[in-house]
C-alpha positions in Angstrom: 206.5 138.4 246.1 204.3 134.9 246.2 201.5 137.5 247.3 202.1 140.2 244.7 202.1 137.8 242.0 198.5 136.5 243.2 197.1 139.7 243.6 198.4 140.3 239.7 197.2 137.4 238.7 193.4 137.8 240.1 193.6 141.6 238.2 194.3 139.8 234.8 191.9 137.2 235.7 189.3 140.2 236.5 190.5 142.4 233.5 189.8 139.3 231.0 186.4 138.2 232.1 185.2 141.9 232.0 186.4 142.3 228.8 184.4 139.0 227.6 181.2 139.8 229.4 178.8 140.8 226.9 180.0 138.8 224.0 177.4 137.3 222.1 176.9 134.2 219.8 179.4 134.7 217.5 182.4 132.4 216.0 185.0 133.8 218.1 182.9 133.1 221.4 185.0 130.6 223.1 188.6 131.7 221.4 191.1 133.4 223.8 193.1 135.4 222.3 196.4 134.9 221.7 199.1 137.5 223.6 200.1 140.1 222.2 203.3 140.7 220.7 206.8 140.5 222.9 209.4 142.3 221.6 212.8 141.4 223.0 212.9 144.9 224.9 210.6 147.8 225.1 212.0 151.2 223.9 213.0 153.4 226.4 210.2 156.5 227.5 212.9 159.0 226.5 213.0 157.0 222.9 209.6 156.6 221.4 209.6 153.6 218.4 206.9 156.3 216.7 207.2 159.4 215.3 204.5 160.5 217.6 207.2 163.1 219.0 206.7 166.8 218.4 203.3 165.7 215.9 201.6 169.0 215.2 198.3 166.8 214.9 198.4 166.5 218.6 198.0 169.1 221.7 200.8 169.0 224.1 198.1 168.6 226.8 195.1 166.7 226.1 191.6 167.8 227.7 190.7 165.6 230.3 187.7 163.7 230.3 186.0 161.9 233.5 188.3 159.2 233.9 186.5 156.1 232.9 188.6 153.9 231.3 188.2 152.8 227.6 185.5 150.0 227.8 186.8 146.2 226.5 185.9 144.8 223.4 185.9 141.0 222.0 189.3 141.1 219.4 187.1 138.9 216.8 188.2 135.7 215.2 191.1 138.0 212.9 193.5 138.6 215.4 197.0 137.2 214.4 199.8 137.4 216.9 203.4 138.8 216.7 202.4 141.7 214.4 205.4 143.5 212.9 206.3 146.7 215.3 205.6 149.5 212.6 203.3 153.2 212.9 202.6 152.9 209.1 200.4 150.7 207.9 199.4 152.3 204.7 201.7 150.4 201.6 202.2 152.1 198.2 199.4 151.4 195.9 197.1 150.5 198.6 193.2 151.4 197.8 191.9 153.3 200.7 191.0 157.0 201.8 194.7 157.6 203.8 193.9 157.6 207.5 196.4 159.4 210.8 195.3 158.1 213.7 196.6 159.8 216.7 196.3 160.5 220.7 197.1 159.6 223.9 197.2 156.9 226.5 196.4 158.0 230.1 195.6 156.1 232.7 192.3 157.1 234.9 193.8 160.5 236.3 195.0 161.2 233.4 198.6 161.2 233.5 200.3 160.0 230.1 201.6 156.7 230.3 204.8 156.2 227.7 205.7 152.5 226.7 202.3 151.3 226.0 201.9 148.7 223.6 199.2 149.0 221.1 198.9 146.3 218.7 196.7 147.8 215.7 194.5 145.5 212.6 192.0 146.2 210.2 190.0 145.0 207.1 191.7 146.4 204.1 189.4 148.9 201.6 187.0 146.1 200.4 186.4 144.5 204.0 188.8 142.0 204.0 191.3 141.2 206.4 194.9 139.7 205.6 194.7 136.3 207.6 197.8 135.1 205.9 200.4 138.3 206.6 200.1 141.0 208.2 198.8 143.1 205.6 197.0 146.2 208.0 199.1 144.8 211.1 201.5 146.3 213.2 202.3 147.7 216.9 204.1 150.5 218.3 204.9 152.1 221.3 203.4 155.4 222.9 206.1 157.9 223.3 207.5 160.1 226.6 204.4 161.6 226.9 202.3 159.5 226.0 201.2 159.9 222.3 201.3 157.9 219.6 200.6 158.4 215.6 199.7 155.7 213.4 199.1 156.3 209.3 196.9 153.6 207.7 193.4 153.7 205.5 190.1 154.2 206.5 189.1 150.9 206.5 186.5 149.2 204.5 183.0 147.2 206.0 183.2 144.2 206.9 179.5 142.2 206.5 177.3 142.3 209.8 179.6 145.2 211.4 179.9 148.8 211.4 183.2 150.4 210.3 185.9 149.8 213.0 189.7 149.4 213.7 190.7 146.6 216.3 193.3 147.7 219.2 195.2 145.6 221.8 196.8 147.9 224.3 199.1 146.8 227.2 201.0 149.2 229.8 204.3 147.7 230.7 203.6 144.8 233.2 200.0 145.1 233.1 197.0 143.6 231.7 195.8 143.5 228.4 192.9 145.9 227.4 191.4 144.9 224.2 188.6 147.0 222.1 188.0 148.7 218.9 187.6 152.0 217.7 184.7 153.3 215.6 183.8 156.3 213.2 181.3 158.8 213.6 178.3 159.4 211.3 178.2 156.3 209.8 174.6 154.6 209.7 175.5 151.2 210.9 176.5 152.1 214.3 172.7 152.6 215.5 172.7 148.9 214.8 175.9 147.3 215.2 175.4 145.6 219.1 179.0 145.7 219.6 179.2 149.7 218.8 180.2 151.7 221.7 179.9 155.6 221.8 182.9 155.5 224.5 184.7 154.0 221.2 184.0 156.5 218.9 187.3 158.9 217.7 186.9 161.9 216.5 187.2 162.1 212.4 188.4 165.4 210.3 188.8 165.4 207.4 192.0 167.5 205.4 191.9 169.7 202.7 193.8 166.6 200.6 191.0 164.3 201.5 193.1 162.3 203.8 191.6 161.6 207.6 192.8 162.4 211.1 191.1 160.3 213.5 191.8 161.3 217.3 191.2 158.9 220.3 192.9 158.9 223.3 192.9 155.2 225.4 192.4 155.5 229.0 193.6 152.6 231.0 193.4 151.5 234.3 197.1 150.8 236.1 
């Protein structure tokens, strides 16, 4: 056990220096981030928290791509723990262009993994983020097979960055991969040095006017 726990421990340790390799001179450069949020139990695989289940936004069967995993990102200096485990975001009255997002979690052979923890937060409309509530917070749980749905806004720009939703993802008893998730065709990803194309969802647009944003997160277990 003494040696199973080490071995875990040197993964995290691994996990989180990757994941902060590359981080430039900015205000959150020597913050940890806080864990995420620990729910007294996780929902069972045959009970998803989300109404991911039977969405007809999603394929039964996502295409599988090579395998990499999603690449880390730094979580910013916004993060606020203990987010509120909710798939809707998006309040009454709330400016914003409504936004689905929706996909999978895999790990690297792309099996689905169910139970995964993603914590979700975003700048509001105008570019700013709640830093008192958790206005544009929340987690949820990926589903039997894997899927998960979550209904916000698109979210505003926030000064020096591109447009871009912050994600916290966690596989029951394993490390924490943090990163965001960016939109395509939008002129300040060319010069945004934190953009990654690896990062970028796929964006459509409904006949309402409303968004479905697709990304599936590939993690390594």
């Amino acid at each position: 056990m003494k040696k199973a726990a080490l071995t875990s421990r040197r993964r995290f340790l691994r996990a989180a220096a990757f994941a902060l390799a590359g981080v430039g001179l900015t205000a959150c450069r020597a913050v940890v981030p806080p864990p995420l949020p620990t729910p007294t139990e996780r929902p069972s695989p045959a009970e998803p928290s989300s109404p991911a289940a039977l969405d007809p936004l999603l394929s039964p069967t996502p295409a599988c791509d090579d395998g990499d995993p999603t690449p880390p990102q730094t979580a910013g200096p916004f993060y606020t723990p203990n987010s509120p485990q909710r798939s809707v975001l998006r309040e009454p009255g709330m400016a914003g262009i409504p936004l689905t997002l929706v996909g999978h979690v895999l790990d690297t052979r792309c099996r689905p993994l169910p139970g995964v923890l993603l914590d979700f937060w975003h700048c509001d409309a105008n570019g700013q983020y709640d830093n008192v509530g958790y206005r544009l917070r929340g987690h949820l749980f990926s589903d039997a097979q894997g899927r998960y749905r979550l209904e916000t806004i698109l979210p505003g720009l926030y000064p020096g960055r591109t447009r871009h939703i912050h994600v916290r993802a966690q596989a029951p008893g394993q490390p924490i991969l943090t990163t965001q998730l960016y939109f395509p065709n939008e002129p300040l990803n060319a010069r945004d040095w934190l953009f990654h194309p690896a990062c970028l969802m796929e964006l459509q647009r409904l006949p309402d006017g409303s968004l479905v944003g697709r990304f599936n997160f590939i993690l390594a277990v």
